[in-house]
C-alpha positions in Angstrom: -18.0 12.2 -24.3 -20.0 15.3 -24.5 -20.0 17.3 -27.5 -18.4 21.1 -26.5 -21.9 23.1 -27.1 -23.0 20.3 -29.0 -20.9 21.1 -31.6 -18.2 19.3 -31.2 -17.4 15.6 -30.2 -14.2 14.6 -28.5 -14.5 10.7 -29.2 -14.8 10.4 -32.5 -13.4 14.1 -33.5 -12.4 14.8 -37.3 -9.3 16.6 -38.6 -11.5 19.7 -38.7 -12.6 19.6 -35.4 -9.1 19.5 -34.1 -8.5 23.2 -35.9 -11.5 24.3 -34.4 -11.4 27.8 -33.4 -10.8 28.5 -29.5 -13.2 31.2 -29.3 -16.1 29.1 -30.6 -15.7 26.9 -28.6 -13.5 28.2 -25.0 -16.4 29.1 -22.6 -18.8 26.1 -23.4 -16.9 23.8 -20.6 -16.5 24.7 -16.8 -13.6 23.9 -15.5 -14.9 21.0 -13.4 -15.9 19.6 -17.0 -12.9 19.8 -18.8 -10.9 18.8 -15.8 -12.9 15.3 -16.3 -12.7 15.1 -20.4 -8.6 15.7 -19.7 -8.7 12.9 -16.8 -10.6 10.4 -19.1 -8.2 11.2 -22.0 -5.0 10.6 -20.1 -6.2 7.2 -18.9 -7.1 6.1 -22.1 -4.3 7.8 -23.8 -6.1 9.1 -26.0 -3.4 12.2 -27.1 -5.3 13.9 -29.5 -8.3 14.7 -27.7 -6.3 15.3 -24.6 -4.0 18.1 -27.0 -7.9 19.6 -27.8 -8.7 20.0 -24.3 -5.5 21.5 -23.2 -6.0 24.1 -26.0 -9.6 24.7 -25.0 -8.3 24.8 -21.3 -5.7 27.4 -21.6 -7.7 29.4 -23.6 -10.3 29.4 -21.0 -8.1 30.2 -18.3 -6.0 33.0 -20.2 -9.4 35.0 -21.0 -10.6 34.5 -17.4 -6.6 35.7 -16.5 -6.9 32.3 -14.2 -3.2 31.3 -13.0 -4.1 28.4 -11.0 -5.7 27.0 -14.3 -3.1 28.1 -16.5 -1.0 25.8 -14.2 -3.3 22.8 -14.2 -3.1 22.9 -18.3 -0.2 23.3 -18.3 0.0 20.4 -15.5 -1.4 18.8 -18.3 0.3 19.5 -21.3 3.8 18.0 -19.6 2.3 14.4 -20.3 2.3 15.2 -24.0 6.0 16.1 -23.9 9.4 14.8 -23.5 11.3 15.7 -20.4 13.0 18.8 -21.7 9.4 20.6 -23.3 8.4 18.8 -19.9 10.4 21.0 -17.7 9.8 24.3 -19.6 6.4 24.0 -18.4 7.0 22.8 -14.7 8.9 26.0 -14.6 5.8 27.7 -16.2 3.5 26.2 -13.2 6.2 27.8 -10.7 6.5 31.2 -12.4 2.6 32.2 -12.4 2.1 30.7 -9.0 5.1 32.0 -7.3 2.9 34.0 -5.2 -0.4 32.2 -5.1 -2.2 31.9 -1.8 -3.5 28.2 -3.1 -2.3 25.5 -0.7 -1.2 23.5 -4.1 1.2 25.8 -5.9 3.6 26.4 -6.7 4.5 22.9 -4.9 2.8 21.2 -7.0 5.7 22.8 -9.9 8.3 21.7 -8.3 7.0 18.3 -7.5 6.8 17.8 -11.1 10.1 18.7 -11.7 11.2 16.5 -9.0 9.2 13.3 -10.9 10.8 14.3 -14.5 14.3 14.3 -12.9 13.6 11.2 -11.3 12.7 9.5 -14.4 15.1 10.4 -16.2 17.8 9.3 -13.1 19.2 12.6 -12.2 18.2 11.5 -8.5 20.0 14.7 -6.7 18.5 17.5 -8.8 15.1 15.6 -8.6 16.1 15.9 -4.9 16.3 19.4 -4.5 13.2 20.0 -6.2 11.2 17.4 -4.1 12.8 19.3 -0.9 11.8 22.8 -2.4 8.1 21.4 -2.8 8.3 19.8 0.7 9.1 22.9 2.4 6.2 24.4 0.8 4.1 22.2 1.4 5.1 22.3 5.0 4.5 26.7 5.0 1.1 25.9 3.8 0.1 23.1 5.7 -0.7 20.9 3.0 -0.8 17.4 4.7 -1.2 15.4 1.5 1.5 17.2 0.1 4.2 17.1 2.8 3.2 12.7 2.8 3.5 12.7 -0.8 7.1 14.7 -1.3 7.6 13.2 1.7 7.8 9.3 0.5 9.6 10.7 -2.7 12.4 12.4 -0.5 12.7 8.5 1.5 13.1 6.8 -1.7 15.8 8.5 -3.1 17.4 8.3 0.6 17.2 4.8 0.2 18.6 4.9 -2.8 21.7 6.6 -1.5 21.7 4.5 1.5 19.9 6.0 4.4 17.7 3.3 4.4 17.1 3.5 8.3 15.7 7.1 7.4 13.6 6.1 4.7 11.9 2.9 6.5 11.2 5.3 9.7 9.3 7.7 7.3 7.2 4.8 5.1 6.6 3.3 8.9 4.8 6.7 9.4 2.9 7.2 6.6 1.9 4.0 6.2 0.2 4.4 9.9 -1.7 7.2 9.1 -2.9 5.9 5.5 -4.4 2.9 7.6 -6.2 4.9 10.1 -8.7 5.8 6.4 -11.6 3.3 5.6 -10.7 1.0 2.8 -7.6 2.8 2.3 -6.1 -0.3 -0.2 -8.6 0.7 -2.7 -9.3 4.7 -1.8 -5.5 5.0 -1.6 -3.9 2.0 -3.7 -1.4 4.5 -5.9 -0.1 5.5 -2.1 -0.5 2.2 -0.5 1.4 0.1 -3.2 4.1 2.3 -3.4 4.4 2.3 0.4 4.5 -1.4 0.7 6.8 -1.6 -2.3 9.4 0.8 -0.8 8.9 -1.2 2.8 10.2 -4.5 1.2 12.7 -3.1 -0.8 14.6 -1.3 2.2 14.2 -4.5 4.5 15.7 -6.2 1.3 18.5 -3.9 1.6 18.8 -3.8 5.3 19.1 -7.9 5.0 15.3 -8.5 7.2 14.0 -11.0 4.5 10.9 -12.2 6.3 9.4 -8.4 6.6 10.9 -7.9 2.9 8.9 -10.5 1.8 5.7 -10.3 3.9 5.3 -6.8 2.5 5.7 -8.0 -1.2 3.5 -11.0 -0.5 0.9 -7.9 0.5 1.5 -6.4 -3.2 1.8 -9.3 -5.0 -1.7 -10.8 -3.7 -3.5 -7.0 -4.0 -1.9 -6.3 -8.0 -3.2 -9.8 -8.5 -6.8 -9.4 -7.1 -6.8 -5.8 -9.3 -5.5 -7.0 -12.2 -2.6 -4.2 -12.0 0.1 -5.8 -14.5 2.7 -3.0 -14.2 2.6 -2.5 -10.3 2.3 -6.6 -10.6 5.4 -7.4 -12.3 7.2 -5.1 -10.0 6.5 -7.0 -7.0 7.5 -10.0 -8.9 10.4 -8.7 -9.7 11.7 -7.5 -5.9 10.2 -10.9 -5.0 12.5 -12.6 -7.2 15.5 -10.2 -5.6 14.7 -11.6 -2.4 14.7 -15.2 -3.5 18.3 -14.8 -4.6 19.2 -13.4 -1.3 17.3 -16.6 0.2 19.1 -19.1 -1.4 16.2 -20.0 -3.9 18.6 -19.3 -7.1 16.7 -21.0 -10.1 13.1 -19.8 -8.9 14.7 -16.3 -9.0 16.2 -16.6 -12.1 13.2 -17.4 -14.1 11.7 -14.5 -13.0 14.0 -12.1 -13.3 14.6 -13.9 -16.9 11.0 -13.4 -17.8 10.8 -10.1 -17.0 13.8 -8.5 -17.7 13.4 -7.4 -21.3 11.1 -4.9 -20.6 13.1 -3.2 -18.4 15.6 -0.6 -19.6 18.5 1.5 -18.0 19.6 1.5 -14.7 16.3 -0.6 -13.5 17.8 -3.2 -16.5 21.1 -2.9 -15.0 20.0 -3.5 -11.1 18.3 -7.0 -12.1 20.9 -7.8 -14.8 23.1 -7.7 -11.2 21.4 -9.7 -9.6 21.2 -12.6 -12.7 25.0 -12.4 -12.7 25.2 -12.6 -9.0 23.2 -16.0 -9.6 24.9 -17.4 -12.4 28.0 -17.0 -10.3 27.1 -18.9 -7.5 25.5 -21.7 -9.8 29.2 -22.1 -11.3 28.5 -20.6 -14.4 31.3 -17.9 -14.3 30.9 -16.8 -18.0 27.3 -16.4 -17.9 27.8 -14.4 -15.0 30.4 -11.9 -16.9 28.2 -11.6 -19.6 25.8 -10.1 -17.6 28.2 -7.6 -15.6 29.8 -6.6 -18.8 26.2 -5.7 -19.9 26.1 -3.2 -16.8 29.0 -2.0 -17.7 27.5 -0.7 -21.0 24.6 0.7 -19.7 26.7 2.7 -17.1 28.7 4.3 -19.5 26.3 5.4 -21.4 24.0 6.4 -18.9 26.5 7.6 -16.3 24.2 6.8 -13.4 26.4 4.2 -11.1 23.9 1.7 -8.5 25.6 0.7 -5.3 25.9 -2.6 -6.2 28.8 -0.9 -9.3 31.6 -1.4 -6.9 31.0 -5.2 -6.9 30.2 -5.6 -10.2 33.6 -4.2 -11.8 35.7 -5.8 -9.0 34.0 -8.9 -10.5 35.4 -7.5 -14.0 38.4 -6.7 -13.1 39.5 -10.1 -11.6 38.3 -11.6 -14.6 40.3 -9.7 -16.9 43.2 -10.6 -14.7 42.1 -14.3 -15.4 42.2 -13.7 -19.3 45.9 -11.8 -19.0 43.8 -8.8 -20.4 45.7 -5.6 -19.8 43.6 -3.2 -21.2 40.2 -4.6 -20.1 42.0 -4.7 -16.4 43.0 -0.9 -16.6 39.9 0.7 -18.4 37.9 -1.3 -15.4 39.7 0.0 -12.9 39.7 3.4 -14.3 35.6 2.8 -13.8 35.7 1.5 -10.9 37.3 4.6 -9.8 35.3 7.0 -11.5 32.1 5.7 -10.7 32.8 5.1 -6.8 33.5 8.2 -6.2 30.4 9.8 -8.5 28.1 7.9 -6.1 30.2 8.2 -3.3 29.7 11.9 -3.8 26.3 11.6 -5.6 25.5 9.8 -2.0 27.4 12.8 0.5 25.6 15.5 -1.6 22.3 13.6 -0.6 22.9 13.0 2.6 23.3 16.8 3.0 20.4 17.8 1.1 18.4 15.8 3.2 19.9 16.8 6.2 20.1 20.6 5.4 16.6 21.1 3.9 14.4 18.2 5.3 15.7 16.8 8.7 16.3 20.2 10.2 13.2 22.0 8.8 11.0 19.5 10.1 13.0 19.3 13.2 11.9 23.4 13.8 8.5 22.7 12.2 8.1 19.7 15.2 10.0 22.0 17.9 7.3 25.3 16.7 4.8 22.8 17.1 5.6 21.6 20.4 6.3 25.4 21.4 2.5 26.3 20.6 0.9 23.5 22.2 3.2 24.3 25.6 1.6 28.1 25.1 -1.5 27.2 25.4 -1.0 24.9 28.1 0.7 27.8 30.0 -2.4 30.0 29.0 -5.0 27.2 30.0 -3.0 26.8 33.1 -2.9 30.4 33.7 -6.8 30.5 33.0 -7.6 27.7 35.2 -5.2 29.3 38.2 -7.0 32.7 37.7 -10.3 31.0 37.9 -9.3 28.8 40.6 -8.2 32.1 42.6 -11.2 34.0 42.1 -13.3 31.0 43.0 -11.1 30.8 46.1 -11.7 34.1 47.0 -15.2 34.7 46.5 -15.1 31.1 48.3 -13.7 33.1 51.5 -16.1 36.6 50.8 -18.9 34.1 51.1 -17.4 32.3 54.1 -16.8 35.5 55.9 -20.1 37.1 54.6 -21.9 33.8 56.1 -20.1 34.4 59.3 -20.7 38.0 59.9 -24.5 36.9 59.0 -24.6 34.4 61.9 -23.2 36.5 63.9 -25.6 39.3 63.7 -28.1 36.5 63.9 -27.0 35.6 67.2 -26.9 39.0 68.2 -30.6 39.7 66.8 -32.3 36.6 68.5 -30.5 37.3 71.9 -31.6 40.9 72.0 -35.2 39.7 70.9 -34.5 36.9 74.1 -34.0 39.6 76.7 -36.8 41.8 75.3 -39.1 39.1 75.5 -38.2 38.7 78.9 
């Protein structure tokens, strides 16, 4: 990588170049420039130079008083940090963009929020921040924007079991990401998340064949690419909907394999589903191993799955088995608890969605429909008025030809009779 004004060089940098002085070296880069050096630092993680840039970057933009690129540091510098730092800065991006004119922001702050929330499983805050962005996006006009909040707002609908809702919107946005050339590769990040969502809501909807024809789509394109992470997660849904087609070993060596690297509630969803098997290969203790695992993780991470409600009846009937008292109470006291979190988790979704997405984009599509009906009442209007005055100077002429004839007629037989 370039040296900044040859001085100094971010591959390869020293201690000393890391307490470089900002002035020396702030206005050496355009923007364009460091935008790139930050890029090729984030993909190859390479922190320390990335921390450089972000310095340089802000110091750049606070000079030039420069919000928007204020907000793309600090974009930025939310990589470097946990989730808490994380969202101090997403609120940073919101707060000097409030009342920017840019199409981006201060979506793009909220968005942000949205994906840090998200992560860390606090689905309906993540929510509301997701719909705040959407409806943003949707005052600006920001097409990319309203298809990318848009697919976040589906999945955690799916989540929470409006799956019919979700498939209707990935069914959309899928068909316009097709109608772009090459739009696997162009648009891969987009297309491999669509295709992944697809089959995991026909999973849930019970269509196995369209559940698995989409994540035969991901598994062949990860493979061709070489895309490991996106990879194992197709082999993973793949190996959910094995279970749910009867092919119980095949699924358990996958979900086996793969498992470990997993960690809270994603651990806990295929932990599920490797009880669920174990169960109906006889092995009932296996199988409460496994649920008693998902117990753990939900206590501590208080973030109940729908499958929950099974999975401590399953406990509880087992500690009826064993004569366990306490286990049978302290389940049902979890059962209870955590049924009605996501049962409410779930309603406050549903209303969320409802409230600040259906109905927006319900006026958004009526406003729409409203304009294009005005100006076919104006081009109707235009072609009447056009049609009218082409009528009548259609009967001046006809009337004007006539009285023309006429005196014609009147000319040649007075020229007749003077002749004669």
């Amino acid at each position: 990588m370039l040296a900044l004004s040859g001085m100094v060089s971010i591959s390869g940098y020293s201690q000393d170049n890391l307490e470089m002085s900002n002035e020396k070296v702030t206005t050496k880069l355009s923007y364009e420039e460091i935008h790139d050096l930050e890029y090729e630092s984030l993909i190859d993680e390479d922190t320390a130079a990335l921390g450089l840039l972000i310095k340089i970057h802000l110091r750049k933009a606070s000079l030039e008083k420069n919000n928007i690129e204020k907000a793309r540091a600090f974009y930025y510098k939310t990589t470097l940090e946990k989730t808490s730092p994380a969202l101090v800065y997403a609120d940073s991006i919101i707060k000097i963009t409030k009342q920017s004119t840019h199409p981006n922001y201060p979506a793009i702050g909220y968005a942000l929020k949205g994906h840090l929330h998200y992560e860390s499983g606090n689905f309906q805050v993540a929510l509301t921040n997701y719909l705040k962005a959407y409806n943003l996006a949707l005052t600006k006009n920001n097409v990319d924007q309203q298809r990318e909040f848009g697919l976040a707002i589906a999945a955690i609908r799916n989540l929470y079991g409006q799956h019919y809702a979700a498939i209707e919107l990935y069914n959309k946005y899928l068909k316009l990401l097709k109608n772009e050339d090459n739009f696997e590769t162009t648009h891969y990040d987009d297309y491999t998340l669509l295709i992944f969502n697809l089959s995991l809501t026909h999973l849930r909807l019970q269509s196995i064949d369209s559940a698995r024809f989409y994540a035969n789509q991901g598994i062949k394109l990860t493979s061709t690419l070489r895309d490991e992470s996106n990879f194992q997660d197709f082999i993973l849904l793949d190996a959910q909907i094995n279970y749910y087609d009867g092919a119980y070993n095949k699924a358990r060596d996958t979900l086996l394999k793969y498992s470990d690297s997993l960690d809270g509630t994603s651990r806990a969803i295929k932990l599920y589903y490797l009880g669920k098997i174990e169960d109906r290969l006889n092995n009932k203790n296996i199988s409460i191993k496994y649920f008693k695992e998902i117990d753990s993780i939900v206590t501590e991470t208080g973030d109940p799955f729908s499958e929950v409600k099974d999975v401590y009846h399953e406990l509880i009937l087992n500690s009826i088995d064993q004569d366990d008292k306490h286990a049978q109470i302290e389940y049902i006291g979890k059962l209870i608890t955590y049924d009605s979190l996501y049962s409410t988790k779930q309603e406050n979704v549903i209303n969320a969605a409802m409230t600040s997405y259906d109905i927006p984009y319900l006026k958004h599509q009526k406003r729409e429909v409203e304009a294009q009906l005005e100006n076919k009442k104006t081009i109707i209007t235009g072609v009447g008025l056009l049609a009218g005055l082409s009528g009548f100077t259609g009967i001046f002429f006809f009337v004007r030809s006539i009285r023309i004839q006429r005196k014609l007629k009147v000319l040649l037989e007075e020229g007749m009779v003077r002749k004669k």
